[in-house]
C-alpha positions, 0 to 999 in steps of 0.5 A, a space after each residue: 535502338 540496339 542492334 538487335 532488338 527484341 522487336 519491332 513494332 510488333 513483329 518479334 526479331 530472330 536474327 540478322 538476315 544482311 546489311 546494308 548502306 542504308 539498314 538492317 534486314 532481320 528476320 523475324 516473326 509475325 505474332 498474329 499471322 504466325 508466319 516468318 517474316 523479313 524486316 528491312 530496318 533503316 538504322 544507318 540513316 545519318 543526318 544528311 541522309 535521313 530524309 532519302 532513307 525515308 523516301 526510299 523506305 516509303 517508295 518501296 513499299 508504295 511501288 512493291 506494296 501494289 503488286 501481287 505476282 508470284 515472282 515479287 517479293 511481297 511488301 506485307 506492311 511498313 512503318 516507323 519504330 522509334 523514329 526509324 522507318 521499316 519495311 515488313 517482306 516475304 521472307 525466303 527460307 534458303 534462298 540466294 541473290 542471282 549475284 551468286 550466280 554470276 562467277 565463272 565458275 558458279 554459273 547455273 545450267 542453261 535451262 535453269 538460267 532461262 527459267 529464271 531470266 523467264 520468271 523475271 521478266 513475266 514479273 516485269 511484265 506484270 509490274 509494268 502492266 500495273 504502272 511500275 518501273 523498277 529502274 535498278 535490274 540487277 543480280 543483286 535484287 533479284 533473289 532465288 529461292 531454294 525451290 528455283 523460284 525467282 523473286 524480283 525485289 527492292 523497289 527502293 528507286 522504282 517509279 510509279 507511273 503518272 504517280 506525283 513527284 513525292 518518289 525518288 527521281 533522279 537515280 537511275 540505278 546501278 551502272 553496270 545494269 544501266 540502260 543507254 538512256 538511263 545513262 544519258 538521263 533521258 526518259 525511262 520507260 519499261 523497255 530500260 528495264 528490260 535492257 538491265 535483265 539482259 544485262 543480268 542474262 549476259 552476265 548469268 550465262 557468261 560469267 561477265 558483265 556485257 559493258 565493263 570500264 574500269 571508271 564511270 566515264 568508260 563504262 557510259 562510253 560502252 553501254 552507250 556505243 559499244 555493242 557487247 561480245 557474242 556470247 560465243 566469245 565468252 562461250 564457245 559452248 553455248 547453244 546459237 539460239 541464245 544470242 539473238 534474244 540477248 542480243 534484243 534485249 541490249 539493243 541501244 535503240 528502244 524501237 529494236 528492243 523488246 518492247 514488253 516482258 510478255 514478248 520476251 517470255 513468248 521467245 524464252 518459253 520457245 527455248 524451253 519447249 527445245 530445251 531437249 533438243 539443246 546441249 546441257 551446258 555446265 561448268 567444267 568444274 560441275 562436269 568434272 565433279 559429276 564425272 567423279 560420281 559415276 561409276 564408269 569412270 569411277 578409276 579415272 584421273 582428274 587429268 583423264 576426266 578433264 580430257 572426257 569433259 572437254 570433248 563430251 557433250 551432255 544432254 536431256 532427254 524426257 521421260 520416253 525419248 529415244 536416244 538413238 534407234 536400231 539401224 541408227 548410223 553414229 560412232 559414240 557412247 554414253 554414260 548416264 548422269 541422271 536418271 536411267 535407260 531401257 534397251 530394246 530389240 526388235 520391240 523387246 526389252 532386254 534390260 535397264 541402265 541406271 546412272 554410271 553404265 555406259 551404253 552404245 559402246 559396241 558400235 563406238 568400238 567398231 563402226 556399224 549400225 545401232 544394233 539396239 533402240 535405246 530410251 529414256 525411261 525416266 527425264 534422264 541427263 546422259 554424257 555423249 563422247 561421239 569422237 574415236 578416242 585415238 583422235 583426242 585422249 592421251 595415252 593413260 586416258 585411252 588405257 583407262 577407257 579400254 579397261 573401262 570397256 572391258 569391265 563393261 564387255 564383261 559385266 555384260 558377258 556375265 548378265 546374259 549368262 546369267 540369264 541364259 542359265 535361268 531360262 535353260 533351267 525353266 
């Protein structure tokens, strides 16, 4: 066969999606449902590895093929074209593996890495309810979609349980992901999984695996005996609710680890529900990169705005939150990210700010209480700086803030001006 056949079977082939050791995915198109498709394609199977491609095609597409879950990847169909087995999938328009996500310096915000750590392992919780193990958690296959929807994929060495020995044995994944008892080859049961996403959430909020050796030998040692590194060592930023669930998740002994999918969605929903009270936790490369966009630092340098994104913290805030009260005592003040603000006081609402103004300036200059209530008006991301500037800004940092200030002051002077003169002449 080519490398790019016209078709297979009788799905019509596009172009070439990835490889693989084992194949080919392909993107292609279904004539008779009219609907896009991926097709995984078995075309490096050689002679001595022929028979375990086959098992691995046909494994998958019996384990993922019974399964019909929101956040699986659909098996449509498998079968053999010319002697080479394929497997017929969803096909995902614009979406990436989670490995992408694992780097330093591309991690995803917090509350989206506990979306899809949640989405995954209510997936889980689903295939084990159905008698599947996956037996190969890892960033790598499980993929997201342009739309933030995760999609647990390759089946290719999952067991079914109570099902014949006809299915792959003896694998037992990938050793970075690898459970403590699939490393001693003991007795895999769904809470091996589960071990493998805490891995993957380790690795998605810090930038590094939890266990890591330079040889197999090494790395058995640590998933085995050693326990990982509090995220706060990675991470000094990350919020202290995280760790405990993590932790559970890498317990070594099964009876202290989440026994089901369904108990640690319980506990990750729980931390969805507090994610406006949680700091937003982003990269200093994706700070710095939205520092630059808005206008209050719009005359900042890159050096200045690193000074900003070390000492500032950035939160949510739902439609209608009240960000700070009149009489409220706190030294800070805020740039809006994301979304916008409505200022009132004594119940009247005196103006709206929108991404880029700043607010609460007045009381950061000069200590007092808040003169004014401040709220969200739409979800609004805001950027909180609640230290005096003299204690951490350097010299051209503090002159960039006071000028910054000062446009602010009289910007403001010129609005209520503006509005006085219009209602004199009413």
């Amino acid at each position: 066969m080519s490398e790019n056949p016209a078709k297979i079977g009788k799905y019509d082939v596009i172009d070439i999606l990835g490889r693989g050791a084992m194949g080919v995915v392909y993107r292609a198109h279904d004539p008779y449902v009219d609907r896009p498709v991926a097709i995984k394609l078995a075309t490096n199977a050689d002679a001595d590895n022929e028979g375990v491609a086959r098992r691995l095609f046909i494994n998958e597409a019996r384990s993922a093929g019974r399964l019909d879950h929101q956040n699986v990847l659909k098996v449509y169909e498998a079968g053999e074209d010319n002697g080479q087995p394929y497997m017929v999938m969803e096909f995902i328009d614009g979406g990436d593996t989670l490995r992408n996500y694992c780097r330093k310096e591309s991690l995803l915000p917090v509350p989206t890495v506990i979306r899809v750590i949640r989405q995954a392992a209510d997936a889980l919780d689903y295939a084990h309810r159905n008698g599947v193990l996956h037996r190969d958690i890892k960033p790598a296959n499980i993929m997201l979609t342009k739309d933030g929807v995760a999609k647990l994929g390759d089946f290719g060495i999952a067991r079914r349980m109570g099902a014949d020995q006809t299915q792959i044995v003896g694998w037992f994944g990938s050793p970075l992901y690898m459970s403590p008892e699939q490393a001693r080859d003991a007795e895999i049961t769904p809470q091996s999984d589960l071990f493998s996403l805490g891995s993957v959430f380790y690795e998605m909020l810090t930038g590094t695996p939890p266990f890591a050796a330079k040889g197999l030998t090494g790395l058995i040692q640590k998933v085995c005996h050693e326990d990982p590194a509090p995220l706060a060592q990675h991470r000094p930023d990350l919020p202290d609710q995280l760790w405990p669930i993590v932790r559970k998740l890498l317990e070594k002994d099964v009876k202290r680890r989440y026994k089901t999918g369904a108990e640690l969605v319980i506990d990750l929903d729980g931390l969805l529900g507090d994610a406006r009270n949680l700091p937003l936790v982003l990269t200093d490369e994706q700070k710095l990169a939205k520092l630059a966009e808005l206008g209050f630092f719009g005359e900042f340098g890159k050096n200045e705005l690193k000074e900003i994104a070390k000492v500032s913290t950035w939160r949510r805030y739902e439609t209608g939150a009240a960000i700070f009260s009149e009489g409220d005592k706190e030294r800070a003040f805020y740039v809006i990210a994301e979304g916008g603000v409505a200022v009132s006081i004594n119940g009247v609402r005196i103006r709206d700010l929108d991404p880029g103004d700043c607010f609460g300036e007045m009381e950061y200059l000069a200590d007092g209480g808040r003169s004014a209530t401040v709220n969200a008006n739409r979800d609004t991301t805001v950027v909180k700086i609640d230290r005096d500037f003299k204690d951490w800004a350097s010299l051209p940092c503090q002159l960039r803030l006071g000028k910054a200030f000062q446009n602010v002051l009289i910007e403001r002077l010129r609005q209520t001006t503006r509005e006085l003169a219009s209602a004199l002449r009413r």
